[in-house]
C-alpha positions in Angstrom: 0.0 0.0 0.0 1.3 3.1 -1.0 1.1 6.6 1.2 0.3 9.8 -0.4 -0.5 12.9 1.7 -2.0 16.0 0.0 -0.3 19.8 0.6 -1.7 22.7 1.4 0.3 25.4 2.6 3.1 23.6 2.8 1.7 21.3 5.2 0.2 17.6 5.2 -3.5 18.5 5.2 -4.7 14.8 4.6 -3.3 11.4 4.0 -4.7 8.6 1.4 -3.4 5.2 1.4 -3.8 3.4 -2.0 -2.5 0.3 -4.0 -1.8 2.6 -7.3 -1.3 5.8 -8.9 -3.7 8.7 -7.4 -2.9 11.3 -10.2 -6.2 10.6 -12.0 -8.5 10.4 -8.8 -8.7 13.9 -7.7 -8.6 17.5 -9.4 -5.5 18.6 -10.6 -5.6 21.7 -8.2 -5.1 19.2 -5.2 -1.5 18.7 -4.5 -0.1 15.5 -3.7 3.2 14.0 -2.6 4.2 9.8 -2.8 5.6 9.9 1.1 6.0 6.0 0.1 9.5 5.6 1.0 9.6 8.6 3.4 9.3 8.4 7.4 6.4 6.4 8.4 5.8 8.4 11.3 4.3 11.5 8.7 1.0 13.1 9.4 -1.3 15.8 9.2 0.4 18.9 10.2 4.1 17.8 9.6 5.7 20.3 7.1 6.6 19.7 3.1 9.2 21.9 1.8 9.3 20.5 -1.2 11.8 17.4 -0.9 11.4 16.6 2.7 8.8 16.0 5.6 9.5 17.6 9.1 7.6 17.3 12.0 5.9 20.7 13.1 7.5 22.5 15.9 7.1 21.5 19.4 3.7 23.2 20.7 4.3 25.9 23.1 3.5 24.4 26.6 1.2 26.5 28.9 2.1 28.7 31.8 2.8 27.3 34.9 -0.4 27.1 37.1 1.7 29.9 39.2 2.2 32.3 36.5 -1.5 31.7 35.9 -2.3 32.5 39.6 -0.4 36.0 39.7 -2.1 36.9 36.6 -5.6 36.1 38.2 -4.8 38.0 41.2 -3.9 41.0 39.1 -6.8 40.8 37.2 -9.1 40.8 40.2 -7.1 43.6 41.9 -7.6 45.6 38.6 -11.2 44.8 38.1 -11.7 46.2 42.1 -9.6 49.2 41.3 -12.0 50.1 38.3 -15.0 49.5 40.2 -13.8 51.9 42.9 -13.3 54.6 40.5 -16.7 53.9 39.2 -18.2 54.2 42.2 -16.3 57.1 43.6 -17.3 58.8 40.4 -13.8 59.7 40.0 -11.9 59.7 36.9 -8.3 59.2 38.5 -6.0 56.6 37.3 -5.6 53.9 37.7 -2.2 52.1 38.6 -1.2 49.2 37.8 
């Protein structure tokens, strides 16, 4: 069985496995690359640059739960500090 993936943007948007030539099969606008003989491990969202497939970059890993906590408690101080002003009738600034 032969693996072809189909480009777009220069990523694998879609992989069809198939026992013959695919060139016939789908529009001519539809881009799509033998990745036969290339790494198995291939899949949607790895990169084609036009010879070779890459993996995509590592995704960004989210904040640490205590970044996230400092951010909350500035949020709520900030959300009291405008609430103050609004009640105070005030239009002094507010500091950060």
């Amino acid at each position: 069985m032969r693996k072809f993936t189909r480009i777009q943007d220069g990523r694998v948007a879609e992989i069809f496995l198939h026992n013959s030539d695919i060139s016939s099969m789908f529009h001519p606008a539809l881009v799509w690359v033998d990745a036969s003989s290339a790494n198995s491990d291939i899949a949607e969202g790895w990169i084609y640059d036009g010879k070779e497939f890459l993996p995509p970059p590592p995704r960004q890993s989210e904040p640490p739960p205590m970044m996230i906590d400092n951010i909350h408690k500035q949020l709520i101080a900030l959300i009291a500090q405008v609430e103050a002003i609004k009640q105070s009738g005030n239009s002094a600034r507010i500091t950060a």
